[in-house]
GUTOR-112189 format. One line per 2 residues: number of its first residue (from 0); their letters; for each residue y negated, x negated, z negated of C-alpha. Coordinates in steps of 0.05 Angstrom, whole numbers. Layout:
BEGIN
NUM) a) Y,X,Z  ... $
END
This chain:
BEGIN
0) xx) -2680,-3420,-2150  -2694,-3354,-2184 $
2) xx) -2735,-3309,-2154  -2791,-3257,-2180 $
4) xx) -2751,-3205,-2154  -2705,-3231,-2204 $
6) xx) -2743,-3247,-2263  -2769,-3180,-2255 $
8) xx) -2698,-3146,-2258  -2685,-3195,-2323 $
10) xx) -2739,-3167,-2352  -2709,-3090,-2338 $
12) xx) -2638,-3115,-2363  -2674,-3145,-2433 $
14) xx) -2715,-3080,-2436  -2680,-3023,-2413 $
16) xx) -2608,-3039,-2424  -2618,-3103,-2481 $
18) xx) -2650,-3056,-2533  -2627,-2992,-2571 $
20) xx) -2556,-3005,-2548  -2572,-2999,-2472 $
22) xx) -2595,-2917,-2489  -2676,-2946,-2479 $
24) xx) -2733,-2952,-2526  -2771,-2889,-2550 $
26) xx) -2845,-2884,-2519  -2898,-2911,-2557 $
28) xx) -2850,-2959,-2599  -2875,-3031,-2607 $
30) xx) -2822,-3083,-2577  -2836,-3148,-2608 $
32) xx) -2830,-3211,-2566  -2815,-3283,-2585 $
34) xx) -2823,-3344,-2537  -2848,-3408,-2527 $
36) xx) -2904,-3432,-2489  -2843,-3465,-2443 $
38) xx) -2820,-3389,-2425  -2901,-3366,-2408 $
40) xx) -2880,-3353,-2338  -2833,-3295,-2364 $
42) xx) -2881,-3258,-2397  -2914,-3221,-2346 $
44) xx) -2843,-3186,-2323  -2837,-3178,-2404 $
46) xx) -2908,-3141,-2404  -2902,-3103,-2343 $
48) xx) -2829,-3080,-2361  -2848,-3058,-2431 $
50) xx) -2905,-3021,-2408  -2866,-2991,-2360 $
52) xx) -2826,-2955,-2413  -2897,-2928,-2451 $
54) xx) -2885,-2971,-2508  -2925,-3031,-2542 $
56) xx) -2914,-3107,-2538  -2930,-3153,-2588 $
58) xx) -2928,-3221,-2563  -2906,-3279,-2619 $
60) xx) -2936,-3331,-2573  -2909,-3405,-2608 $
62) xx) -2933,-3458,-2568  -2878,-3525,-2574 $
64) xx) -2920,-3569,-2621  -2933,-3518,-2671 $
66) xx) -2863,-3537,-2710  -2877,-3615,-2712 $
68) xx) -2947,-3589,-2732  -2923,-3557,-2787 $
70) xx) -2878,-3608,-2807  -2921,-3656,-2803 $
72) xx) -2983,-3633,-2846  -2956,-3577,-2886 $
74) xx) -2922,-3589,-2958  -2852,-3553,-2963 $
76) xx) -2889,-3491,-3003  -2935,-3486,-2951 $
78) xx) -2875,-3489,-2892  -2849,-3432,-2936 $
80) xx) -2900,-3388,-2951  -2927,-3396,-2878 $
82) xx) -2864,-3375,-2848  -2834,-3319,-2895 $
84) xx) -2907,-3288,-2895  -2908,-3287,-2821 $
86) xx) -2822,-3276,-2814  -2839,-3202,-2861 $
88) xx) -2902,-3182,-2825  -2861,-3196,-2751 $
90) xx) -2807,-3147,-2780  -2850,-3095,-2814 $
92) xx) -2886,-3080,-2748  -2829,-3086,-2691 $
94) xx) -2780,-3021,-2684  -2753,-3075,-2623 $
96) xx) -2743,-3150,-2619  -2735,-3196,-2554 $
98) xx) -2726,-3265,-2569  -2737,-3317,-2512 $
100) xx) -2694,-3383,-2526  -2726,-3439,-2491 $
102) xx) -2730,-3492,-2528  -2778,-3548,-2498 $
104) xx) -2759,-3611,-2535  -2724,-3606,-2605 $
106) xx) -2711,-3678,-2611  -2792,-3686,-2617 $
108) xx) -2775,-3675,-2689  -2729,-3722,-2701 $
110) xx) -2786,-3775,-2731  -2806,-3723,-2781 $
112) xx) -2790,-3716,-2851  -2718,-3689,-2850 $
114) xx) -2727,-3646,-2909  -2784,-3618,-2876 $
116) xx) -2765,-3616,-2813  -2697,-3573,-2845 $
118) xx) -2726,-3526,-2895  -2766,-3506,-2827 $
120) xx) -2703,-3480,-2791  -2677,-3445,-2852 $
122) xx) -2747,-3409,-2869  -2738,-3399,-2783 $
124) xx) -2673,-3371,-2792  -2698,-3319,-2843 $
126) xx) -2731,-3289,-2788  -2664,-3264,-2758 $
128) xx) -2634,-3249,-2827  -2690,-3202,-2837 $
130) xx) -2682,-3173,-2774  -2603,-3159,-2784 $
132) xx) -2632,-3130,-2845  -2678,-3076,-2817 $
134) xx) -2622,-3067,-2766  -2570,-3053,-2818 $
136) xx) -2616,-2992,-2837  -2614,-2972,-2767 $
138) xx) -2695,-2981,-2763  -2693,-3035,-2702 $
140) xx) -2653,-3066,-2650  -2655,-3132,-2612 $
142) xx) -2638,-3171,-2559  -2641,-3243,-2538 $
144) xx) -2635,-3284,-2477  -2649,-3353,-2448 $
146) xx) -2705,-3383,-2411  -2683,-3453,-2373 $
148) xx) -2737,-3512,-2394  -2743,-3581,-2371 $
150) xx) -2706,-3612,-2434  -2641,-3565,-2428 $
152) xx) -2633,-3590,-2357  -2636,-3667,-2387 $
154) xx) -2590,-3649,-2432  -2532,-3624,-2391 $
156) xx) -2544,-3665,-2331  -2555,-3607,-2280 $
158) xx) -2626,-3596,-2233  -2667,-3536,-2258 $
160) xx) -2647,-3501,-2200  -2567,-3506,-2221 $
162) xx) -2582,-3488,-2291  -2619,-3416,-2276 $
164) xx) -2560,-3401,-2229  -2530,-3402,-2284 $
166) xx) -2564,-3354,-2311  -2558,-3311,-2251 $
168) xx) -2495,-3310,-2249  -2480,-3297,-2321 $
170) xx) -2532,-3234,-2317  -2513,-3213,-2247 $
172) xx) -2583,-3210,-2223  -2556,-3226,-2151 $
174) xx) -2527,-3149,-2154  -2565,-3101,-2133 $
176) xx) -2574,-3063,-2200  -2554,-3117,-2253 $
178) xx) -2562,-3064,-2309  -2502,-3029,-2273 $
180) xx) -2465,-3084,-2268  -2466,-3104,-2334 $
182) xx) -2453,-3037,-2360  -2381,-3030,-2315 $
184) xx) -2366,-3106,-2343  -2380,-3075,-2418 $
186) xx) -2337,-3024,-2406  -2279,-3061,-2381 $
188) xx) -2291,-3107,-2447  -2286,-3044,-2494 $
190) xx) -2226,-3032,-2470  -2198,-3089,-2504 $
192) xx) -2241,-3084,-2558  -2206,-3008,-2572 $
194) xx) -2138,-3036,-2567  -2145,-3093,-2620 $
196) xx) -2179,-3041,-2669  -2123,-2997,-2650 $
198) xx) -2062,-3049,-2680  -2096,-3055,-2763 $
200) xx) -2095,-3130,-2747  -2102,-3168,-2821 $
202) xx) -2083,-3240,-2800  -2090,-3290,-2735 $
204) xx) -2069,-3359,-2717  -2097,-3407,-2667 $
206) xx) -2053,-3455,-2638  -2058,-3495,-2582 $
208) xx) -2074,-3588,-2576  -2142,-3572,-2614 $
210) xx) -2114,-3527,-2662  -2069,-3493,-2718 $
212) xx) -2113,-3453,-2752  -2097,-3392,-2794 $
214) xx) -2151,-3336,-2815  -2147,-3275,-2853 $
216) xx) -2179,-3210,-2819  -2164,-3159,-2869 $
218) xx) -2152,-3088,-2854  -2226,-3069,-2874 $
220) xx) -2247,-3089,-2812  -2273,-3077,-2734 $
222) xx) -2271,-3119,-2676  -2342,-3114,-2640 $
224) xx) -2384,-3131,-2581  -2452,-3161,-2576 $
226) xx) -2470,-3143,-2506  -2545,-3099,-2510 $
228) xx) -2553,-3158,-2569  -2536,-3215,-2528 $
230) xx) -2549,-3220,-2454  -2503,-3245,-2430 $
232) xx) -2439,-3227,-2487  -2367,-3227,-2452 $
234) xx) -2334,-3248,-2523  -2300,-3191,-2577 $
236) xx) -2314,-3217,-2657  -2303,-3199,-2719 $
238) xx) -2319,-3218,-2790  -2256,-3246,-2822 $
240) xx) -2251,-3241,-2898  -2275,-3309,-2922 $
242) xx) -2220,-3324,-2970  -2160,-3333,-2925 $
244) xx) -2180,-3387,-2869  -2121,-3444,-2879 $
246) xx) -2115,-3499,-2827  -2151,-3545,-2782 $
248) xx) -2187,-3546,-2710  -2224,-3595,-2669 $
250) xx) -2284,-3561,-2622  -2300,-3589,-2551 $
252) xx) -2373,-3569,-2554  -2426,-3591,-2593 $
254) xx) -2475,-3564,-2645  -2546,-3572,-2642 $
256) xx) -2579,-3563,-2707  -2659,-3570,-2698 $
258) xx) -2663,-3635,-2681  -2598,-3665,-2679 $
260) xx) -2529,-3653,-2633  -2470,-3665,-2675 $
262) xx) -2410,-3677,-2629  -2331,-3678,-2639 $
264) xx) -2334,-3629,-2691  -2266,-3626,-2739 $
266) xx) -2252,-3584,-2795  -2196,-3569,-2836 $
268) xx) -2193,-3511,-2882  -2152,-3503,-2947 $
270) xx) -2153,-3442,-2995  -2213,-3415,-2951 $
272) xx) -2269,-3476,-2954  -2265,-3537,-2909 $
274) xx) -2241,-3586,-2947  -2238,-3654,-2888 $
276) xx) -2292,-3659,-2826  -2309,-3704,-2771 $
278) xx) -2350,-3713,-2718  -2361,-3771,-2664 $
280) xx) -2440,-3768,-2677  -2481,-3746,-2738 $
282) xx) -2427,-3745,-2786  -2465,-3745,-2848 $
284) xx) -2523,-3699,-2829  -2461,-3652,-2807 $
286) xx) -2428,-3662,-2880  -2495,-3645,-2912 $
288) xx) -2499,-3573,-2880  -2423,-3558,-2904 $
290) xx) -2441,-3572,-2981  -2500,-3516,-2972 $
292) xx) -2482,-3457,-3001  -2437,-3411,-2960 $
294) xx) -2434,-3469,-2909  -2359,-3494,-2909 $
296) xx) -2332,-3420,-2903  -2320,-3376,-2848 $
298) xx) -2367,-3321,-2817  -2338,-3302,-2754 $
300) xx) -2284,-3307,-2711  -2289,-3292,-2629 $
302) xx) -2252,-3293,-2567  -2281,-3291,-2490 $
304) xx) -2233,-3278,-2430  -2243,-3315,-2366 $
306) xx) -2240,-3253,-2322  -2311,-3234,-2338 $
308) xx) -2352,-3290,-2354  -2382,-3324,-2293 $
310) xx) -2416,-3383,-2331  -2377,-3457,-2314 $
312) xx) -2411,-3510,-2347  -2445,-3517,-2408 $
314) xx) -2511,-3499,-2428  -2537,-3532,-2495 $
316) xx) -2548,-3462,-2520  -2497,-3426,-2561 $
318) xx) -2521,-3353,-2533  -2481,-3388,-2465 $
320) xx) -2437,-3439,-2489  -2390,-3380,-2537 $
322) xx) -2390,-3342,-2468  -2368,-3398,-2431 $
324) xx) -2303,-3386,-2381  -2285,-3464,-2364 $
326) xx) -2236,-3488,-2365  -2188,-3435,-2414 $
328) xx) -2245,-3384,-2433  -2257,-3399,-2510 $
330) xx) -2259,-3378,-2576  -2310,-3388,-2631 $
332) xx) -2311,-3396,-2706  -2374,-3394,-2739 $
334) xx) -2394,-3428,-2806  -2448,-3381,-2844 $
336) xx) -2460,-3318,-2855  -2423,-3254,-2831 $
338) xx) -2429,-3200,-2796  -2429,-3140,-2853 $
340) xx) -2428,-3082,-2787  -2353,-3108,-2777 $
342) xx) -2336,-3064,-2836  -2308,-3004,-2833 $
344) xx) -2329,-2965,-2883  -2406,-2944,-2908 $
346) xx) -2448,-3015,-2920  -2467,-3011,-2995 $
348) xx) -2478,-3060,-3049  -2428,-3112,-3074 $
350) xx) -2394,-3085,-3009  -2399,-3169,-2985 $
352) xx) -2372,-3201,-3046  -2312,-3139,-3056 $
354) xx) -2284,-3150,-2982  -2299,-3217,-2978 $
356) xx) -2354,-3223,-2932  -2385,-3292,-2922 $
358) xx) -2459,-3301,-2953  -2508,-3353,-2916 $
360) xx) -2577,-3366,-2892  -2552,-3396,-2834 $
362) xx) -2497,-3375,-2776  -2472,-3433,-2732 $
364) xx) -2426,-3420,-2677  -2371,-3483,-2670 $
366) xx) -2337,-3472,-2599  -2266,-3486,-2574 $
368) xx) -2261,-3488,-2497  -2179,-3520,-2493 $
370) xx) -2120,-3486,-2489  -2090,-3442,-2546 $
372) xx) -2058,-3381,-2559  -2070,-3325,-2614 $
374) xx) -2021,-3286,-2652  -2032,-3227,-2692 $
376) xx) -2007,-3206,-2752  -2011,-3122,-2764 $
378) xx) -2014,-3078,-2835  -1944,-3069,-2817 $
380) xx) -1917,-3138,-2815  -1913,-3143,-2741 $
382) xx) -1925,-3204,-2705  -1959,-3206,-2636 $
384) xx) -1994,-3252,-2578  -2061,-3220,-2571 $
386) xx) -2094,-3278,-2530  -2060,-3327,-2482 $
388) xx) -2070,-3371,-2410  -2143,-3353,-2424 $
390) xx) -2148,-3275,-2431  -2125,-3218,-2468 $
392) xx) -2057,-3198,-2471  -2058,-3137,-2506 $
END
């Protein structure tokens, strides 16, 4: 069971170490929070923490029937215009954004018209992209993190009490001072993260019973972390250049899209797009999202060791699942957009289409969690196992 004592140090880590990469909010900034009616009994620790800090909240209460509300009586102009109006005005006043996932049911959708019921996640979606936006201009930060709810704990089979030990274990709010401990664990990832931006990778392949997958990095990129961003983040990711993914893979966790799970994923990639899928359960919803525009390409490309995640089961959230360590750690494509801070050089525009970067509204993670091993290909030709029995090898 989690405690307040350790609701109230969640709150801390999403505050104090989640936003304006771990360095603390300014006083008097207004920190933006999203959540669900199904997270209510976080947001005292959320108040209390940000006023703590002399700053502002403003709360983006949404209680769960507003979306099949909205789906249900509202015409898709009026889904539109409802969201992007409210999507700007969220972004215009927030110089900080905490979103609370806790989704309360998503399959009380499902019965809804599916065009609908979609345009509403991409118009939901544009929240984010707007926020990555801002971000990009170095005018707001974020951070994100996972409340449990009665219909994630259906989903993976666990009590409510295993699933939020879960969570504190992936957080380390059984340490004393979790912000600490999450700042040595960053640390110890960075130093990995230094020594693959130190090699001028361009190329990798992913090999292993699940996959033989080649993508093209490019020199014109980084390899980043997400931790501050996402709490908790054990993986290191990059933006690969979109026009040099050859290959196939099969991924061992599902996707949930709004209102559907789509399970058994398999793609296989020629000349960059995917070009074959599969999956074992909502095949054809799966094969409508790859012939959306900037769907069937590549936007990112991660790897999480085992030595630092502590989270052993699924979760039905992505924010846990791509920092998963059983059984063989795991990697993570995702379809969608990319990540245009994994460059280089000075953003600027055309800077996507020059260097290849993948254009979306959406970003879906698609997770791998067998065994494989990743080889490296350097600017100079060299060739080089980077990732292998679960971890880092560089």
């Amino acid at each position: 069971m989690i405690s307040s004592s350790q609701l109230y140090k969640y709150a801390q880590l999403l505050v104090w170490f989640g936003l304006n990469a771990g360095k603390w909010p300014q006083s008097w900034q207004t920190i933006c929070i999203t959540l669900q009616d199904s997270a209510k009994d976080f947001l005292p620790y959320l108040i209390k923490s940000v006023y703590e800090y002399d700053c502002y909240p403003l709360v983006h209460y949404i209680p769960s029937s507003l979306s099949s509300l909205i789906c249900e009586y509202a015409n898709e102009t009026q889904i539109a215009h409802i969201l992007h109006t409210r999507n700007q005005w969220i972004v215009d006043q927030s110089d900080h954004w905490i979103d609370i996932i806790s989704p309360a049911d998503p399959l009380a959708m499902q019965h809804l018209d599916g065009k609908k019921v979609w345009l509403y996640d991409v118009v939901e979606s544009d929240l984010m992209m707007k926020m990555f936006e801002k971000e990009n201009r170095w005018q707001l930060s974020w951070t994100e993190w996972l409340f449990a709810t009665e219909w994630l704990v259906r989903v993976v089979w666990m009590t409510l009490d295993e699933y939020r030990e879960q969570i504190i274990n992936a957080c380390f709010l059984d340490a004393e001072n979790p912000i600490q401990k999450n700042r040595d664990i960053i640390m110890q990832i960075e130093e990995f993260r230094d020594k693959l931006n130190s090699l001028d990778i361009i190329d990798v392949h992913m090999q292993g019973p699940d996959c033989d997958l080649y993508i093209h990095i490019w020199d014109q990129r980084k390899w980043m972390t997400w931790w501050y961003k996402n709490i908790p983040s054990f993986e290191i990711f990059t933006s690969p250049d979109r026009r040099g993914t050859n290959g196939w893979i099969r991924f061992t966790q599902p996707l949930y899209v709004t209102w559907k799970r789509v399970s058994d994923i398999f793609l296989r990639f020629e000349n960059w797009v995917v070009v074959e899928y599969n999956a074992s359960e909502n095949k054809e919803f799966f094969g409508a999202l790859l012939a959306t525009k900037g769907w069937s390409m590549i936007g990112e490309f991660s790897m999480t060791d085992t030595r630092f995640s502590r989270i052993n089961k699924p979760m039905a959230v992505t924010l846990y699942d791509e920092n998963m360590w059983w059984p063989y750690g795991n990697s993570h494509i995702a379809i969608g957009n990319a990540y245009l801070d994994t460059f280089v050089g000075e953003i600027y525009d055309g800077v996507q289409e020059e260097f290849g970067f993948n254009s979306s509204d959406i970003h879906y993670d698609l997770i791998i969690t067998t065994q494989r091993t990743i080889t490296a290909t350097t600017k100079s030709g060299a060739k080089m196992c980077i990732y292998s029995d679960w971890k880092f090898v560089v």
